[in-house]
C-alpha positions in Angstrom: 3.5 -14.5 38.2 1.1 -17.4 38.7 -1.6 -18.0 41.8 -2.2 -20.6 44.5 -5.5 -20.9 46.1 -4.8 -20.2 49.6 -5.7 -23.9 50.5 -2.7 -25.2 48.7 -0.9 -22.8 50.8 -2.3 -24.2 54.0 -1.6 -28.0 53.0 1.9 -27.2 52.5 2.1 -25.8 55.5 0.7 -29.4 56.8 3.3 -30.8 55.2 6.3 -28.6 56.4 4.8 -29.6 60.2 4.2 -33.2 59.4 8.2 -33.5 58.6 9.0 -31.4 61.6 10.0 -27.9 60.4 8.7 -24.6 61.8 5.8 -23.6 59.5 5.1 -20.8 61.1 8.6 -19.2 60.9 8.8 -20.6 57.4 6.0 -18.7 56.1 6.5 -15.5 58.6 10.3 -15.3 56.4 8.3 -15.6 53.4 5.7 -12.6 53.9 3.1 -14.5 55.0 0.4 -13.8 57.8 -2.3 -15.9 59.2 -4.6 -12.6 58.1 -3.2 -13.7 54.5 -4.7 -17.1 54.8 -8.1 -16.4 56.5 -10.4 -16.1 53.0 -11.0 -19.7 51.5 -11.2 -17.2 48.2 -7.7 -15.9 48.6 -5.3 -16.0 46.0 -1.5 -16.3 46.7 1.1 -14.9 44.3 3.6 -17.6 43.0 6.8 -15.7 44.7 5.5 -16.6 48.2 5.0 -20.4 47.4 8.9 -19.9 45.9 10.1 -18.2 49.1 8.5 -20.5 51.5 10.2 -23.9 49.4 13.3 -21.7 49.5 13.3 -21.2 53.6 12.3 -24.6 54.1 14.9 -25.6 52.1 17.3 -24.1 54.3 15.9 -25.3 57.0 15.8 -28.8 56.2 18.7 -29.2 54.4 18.1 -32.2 52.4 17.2 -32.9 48.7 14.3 -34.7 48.8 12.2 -32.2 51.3 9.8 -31.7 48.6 8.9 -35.3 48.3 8.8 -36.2 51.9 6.5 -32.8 52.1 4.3 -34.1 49.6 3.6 -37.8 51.7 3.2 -35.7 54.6 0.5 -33.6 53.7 -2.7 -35.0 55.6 -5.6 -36.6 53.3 -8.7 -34.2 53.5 -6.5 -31.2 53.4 -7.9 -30.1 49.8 -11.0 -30.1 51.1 -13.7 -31.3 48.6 -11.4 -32.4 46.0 -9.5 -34.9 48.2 -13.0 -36.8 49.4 -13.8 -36.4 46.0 -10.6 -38.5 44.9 -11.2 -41.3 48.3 -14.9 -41.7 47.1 -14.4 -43.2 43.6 -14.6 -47.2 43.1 -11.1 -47.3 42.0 -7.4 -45.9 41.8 -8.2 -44.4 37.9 -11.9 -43.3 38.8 -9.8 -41.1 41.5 -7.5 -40.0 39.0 -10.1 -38.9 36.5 -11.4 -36.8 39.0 -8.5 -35.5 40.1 -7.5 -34.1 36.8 -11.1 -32.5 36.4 -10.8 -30.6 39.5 -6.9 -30.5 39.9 -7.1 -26.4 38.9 -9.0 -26.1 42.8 -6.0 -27.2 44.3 -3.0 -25.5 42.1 -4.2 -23.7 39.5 -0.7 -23.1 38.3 0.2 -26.5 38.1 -1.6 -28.8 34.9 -2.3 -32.3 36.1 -2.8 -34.8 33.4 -3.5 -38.7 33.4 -1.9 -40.5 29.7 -3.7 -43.6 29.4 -2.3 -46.6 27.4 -2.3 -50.6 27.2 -0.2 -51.3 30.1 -1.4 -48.6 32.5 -1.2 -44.6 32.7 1.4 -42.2 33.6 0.4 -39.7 35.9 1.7 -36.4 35.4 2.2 -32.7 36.2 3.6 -29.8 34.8 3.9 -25.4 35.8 2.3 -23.2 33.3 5.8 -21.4 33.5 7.5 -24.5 32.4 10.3 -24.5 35.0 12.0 -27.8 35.0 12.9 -27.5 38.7 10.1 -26.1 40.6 10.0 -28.3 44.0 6.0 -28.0 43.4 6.3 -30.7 40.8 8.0 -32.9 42.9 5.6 -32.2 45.4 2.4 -32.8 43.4 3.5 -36.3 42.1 3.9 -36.9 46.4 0.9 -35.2 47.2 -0.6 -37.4 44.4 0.6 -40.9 45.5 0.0 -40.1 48.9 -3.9 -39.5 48.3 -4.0 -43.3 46.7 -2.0 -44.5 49.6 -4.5 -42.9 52.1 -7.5 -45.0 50.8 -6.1 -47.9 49.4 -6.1 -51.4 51.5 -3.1 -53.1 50.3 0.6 -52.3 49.1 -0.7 -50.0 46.5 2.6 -50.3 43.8 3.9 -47.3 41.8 6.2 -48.4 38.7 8.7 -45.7 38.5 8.6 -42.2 38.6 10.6 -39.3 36.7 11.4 -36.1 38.2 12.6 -33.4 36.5 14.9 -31.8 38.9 18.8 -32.2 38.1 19.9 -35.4 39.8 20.9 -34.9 43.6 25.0 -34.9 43.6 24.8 -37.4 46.0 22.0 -40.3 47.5 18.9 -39.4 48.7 15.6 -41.4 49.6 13.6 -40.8 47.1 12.9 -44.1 46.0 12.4 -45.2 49.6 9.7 -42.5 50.2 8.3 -43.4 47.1 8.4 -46.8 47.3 9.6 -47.0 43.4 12.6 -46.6 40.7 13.1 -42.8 40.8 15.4 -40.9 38.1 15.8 -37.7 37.3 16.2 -34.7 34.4 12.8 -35.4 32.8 11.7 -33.7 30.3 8.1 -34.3 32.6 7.6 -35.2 36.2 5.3 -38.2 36.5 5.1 -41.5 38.0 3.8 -44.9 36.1 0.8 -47.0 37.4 0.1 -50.2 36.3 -2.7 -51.5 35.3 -3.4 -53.0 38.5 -2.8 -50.1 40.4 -5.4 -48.3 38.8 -8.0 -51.3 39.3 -7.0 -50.9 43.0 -10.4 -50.3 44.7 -10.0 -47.4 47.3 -11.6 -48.1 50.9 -13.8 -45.3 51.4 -15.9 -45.5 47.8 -19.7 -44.0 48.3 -21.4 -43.2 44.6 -23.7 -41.4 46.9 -21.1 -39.1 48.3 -19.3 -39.1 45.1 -22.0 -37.5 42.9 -22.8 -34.9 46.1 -19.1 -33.8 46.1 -18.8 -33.5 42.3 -22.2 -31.3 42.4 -20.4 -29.0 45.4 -17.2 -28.6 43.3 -18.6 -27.5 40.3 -21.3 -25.3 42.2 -18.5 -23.7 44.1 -16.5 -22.9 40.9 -13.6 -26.3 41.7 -13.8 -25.8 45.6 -12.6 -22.9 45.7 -15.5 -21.3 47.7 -14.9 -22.1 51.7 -18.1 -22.3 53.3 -19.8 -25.4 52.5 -16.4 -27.0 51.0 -15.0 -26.8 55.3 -18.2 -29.0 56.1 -18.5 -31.3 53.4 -14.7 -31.6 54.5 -15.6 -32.3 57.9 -18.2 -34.5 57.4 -16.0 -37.2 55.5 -13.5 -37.2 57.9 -16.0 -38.1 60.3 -16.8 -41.1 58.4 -13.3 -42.2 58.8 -13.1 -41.3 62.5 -15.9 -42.0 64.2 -15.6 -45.5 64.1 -12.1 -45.0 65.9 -13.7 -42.9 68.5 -11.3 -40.4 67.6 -13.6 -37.8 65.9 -13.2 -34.9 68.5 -12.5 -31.2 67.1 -9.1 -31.5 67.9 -8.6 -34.9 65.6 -10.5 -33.3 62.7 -8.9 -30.4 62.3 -5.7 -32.0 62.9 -6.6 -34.4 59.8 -7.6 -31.2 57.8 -4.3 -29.3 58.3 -6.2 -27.0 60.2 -5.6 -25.7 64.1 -8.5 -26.5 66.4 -8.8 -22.6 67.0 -9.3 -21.7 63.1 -11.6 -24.5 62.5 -13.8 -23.1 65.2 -13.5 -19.7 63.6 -14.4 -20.4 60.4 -17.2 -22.4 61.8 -18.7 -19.6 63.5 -18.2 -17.7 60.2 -20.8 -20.1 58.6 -23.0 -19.7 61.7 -22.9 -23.3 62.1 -20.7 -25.3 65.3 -18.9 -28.7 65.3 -21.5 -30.6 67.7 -24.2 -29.8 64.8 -22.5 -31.0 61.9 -21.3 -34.1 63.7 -25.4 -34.7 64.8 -26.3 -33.8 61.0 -23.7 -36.3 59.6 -24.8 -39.1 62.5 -28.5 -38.5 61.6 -28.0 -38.8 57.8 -25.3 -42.4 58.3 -27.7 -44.0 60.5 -30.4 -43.4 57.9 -28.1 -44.5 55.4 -27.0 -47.3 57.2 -30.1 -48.7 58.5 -31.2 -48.7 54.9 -28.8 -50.7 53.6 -29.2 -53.5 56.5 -25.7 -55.0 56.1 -25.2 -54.5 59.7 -26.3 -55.2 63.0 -27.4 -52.5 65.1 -24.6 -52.7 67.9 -22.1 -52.7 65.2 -24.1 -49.7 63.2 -23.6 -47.8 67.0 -20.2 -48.2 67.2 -19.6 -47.3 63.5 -21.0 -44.0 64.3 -19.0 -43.5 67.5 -21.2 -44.1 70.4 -20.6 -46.1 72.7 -23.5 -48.9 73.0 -25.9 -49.7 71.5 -28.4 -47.8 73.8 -26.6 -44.4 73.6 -27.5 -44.8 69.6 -30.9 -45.3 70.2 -31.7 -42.4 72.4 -29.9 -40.4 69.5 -32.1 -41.3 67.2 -34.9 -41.4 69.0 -33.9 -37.3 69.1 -33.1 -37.1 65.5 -36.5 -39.2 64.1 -38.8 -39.4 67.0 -39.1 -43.0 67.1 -36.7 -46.1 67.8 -34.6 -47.5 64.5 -36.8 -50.4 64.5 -39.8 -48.6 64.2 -38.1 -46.5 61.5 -37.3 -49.0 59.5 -40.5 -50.7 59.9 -42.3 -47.3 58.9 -39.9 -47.5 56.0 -41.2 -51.0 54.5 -44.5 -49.8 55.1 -44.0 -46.8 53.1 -42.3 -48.9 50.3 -44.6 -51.5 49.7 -47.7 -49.1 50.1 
């Protein structure tokens, strides 16, 4: 029987809640405990992930529950591999680095990207080769939904082929998925044109890129929990500070996590929420002020504070000295 990192297991459950079901009961009928969750390291045997699609199944009662699932599931809730994916240039970039860490996030599932003139098809398959696992459906969802996350415009998706037997009667799968669905594949997979995978994503940082690819590969594909629940964190505060919504609450809502077991597994790491938002504030503002594409009201309010003056007296803690004076120190330094 195949195994799921226990972080795939956790982002389904952030799907099932994001479509309204009853996780917890779901994966209390399946055999699982919170206790069975609580190692980053721990490995989940395939008949649990079949018994939790099979009760919420039931409980939803419609076909294409593994689809809307799959667009449900929040971005960040693969940890490093997802910021990973929304801090490449483009829509392919993501996708190459996606299938190079793919194994982090289901290591029973193969994820594979088929290049040719007119675009790439996308596409997943089980090591068992069962035709209709609902965790292929899912990963082609979970998939486009990553793209969607960081992608400005109406990001387009050709087609996509499922390989479940065709639903005896309509569903919405084409209006979830925005595309021509069919079904009875011999392959699940969805087609991108070319200009979809030129699409540049929003949140690109080569910086934060290269970092994230050196963590995954350090922490044999994301699989180790520690530094992966920072790194985690501190992307999604790049996304929410600026909407002044980057309270523990938010966060771990956006990571598929509960505010209680992201303070847990903080305190596991010795480390609290208050310092890794400082850290991450400290290390954007240098970042920032560096690049001197924006003003310094506008660099305060892109970090979440509220004027211009609150930012100052933060980094005045942080450096010791006012940004102006930083920065000044900084040229100083560089033409020396």
């Amino acid at each position: 029987m195949p195994l799921f990192p226990a972080i795939t297991v956790e982002a389904l459950l952030a799907g099932f809640r994001g479509v309204g079901l009853d996780a917890e009961s779901i994966a209390h009928d399946a055999g699982l405990s919170e206790r069975d969750l609580e190692d980053p390291d721990a490995q989940i045997d395939g008949s649990a992930i079949g018994a939790l699609w099979q009760r919420a199944m039931i409980q939803a009662g419609r076909e294409e529950l593994p689809t809307e699932v799959g667009l449900a599931v929040p971005f960040g809730a693969f940890g490093v591999v997802d910021y990973l994916v929304g801090s490449a240039e483009t829509v392919e970039a993501g996708l190459v680095a996606l299938r190079d860490h793919f194994e982090a996030i289901a290591s029973a599932i193969a994820f594979e990207v088929d290049s040719d003139e007119g675009g790439a098809w996308v596409r997943v398959t089980t090591a068992a080769g069962e035709p209709n696992h609902p965790g292929l459906e899912f990963s082609i969802a979970v998939t486009l939904a990553r793209f969607r996350a960081v992608v400005d415009d109406d990001w387009p998706v050709d087609a996509v082929e499922l390989t479940r037997a065709a639903p005896a009667a309509p569903t919405r799968h084409a209006e979830l998925l925005r595309a021509t669905v069919t079904f009875e594949h011999a392959a699940a997979r969805a087609r991108l044109s070319t200009r979809a995978l030129r699409a540049p994503l929003r949140g690109a940082d080569p910086a934060l890129r290269r970092t994230l690819t050196h963590v995954a590969k350090r922490l044999a594909m994301g699989r180790e929990g520690a530094p992966e629940l920072e790194m985690a964190i501190r992307s999604r505060l790049r996304d929410l500070l600026p909407q002044r919504r980057a309270d523990a609450t938010s966060v771990a809502r956006s990571l598929g996590l509960s505010e209680r077991t992201l303070y847990r597994r903080l305190g596991a790491l010795q480390r609290t929420y208050q310092n890794i938002v400082d850290d991450f504030r400290s290390a954007e503002a240098e970042r920032l002020l560096a690049r001197g594409r924006l003003p310094l009201a506008e660099l305060a309010l892109s970090l979440g504070f509220a004027d211009q003056t609150a930012f100052n007296h933060a980094f005045r803690r942080w450096k010791g000295t006012s940004p102006r004076a930083w920065l000044a120190q900084r040229a100083s330094e560089r033409s020396r």
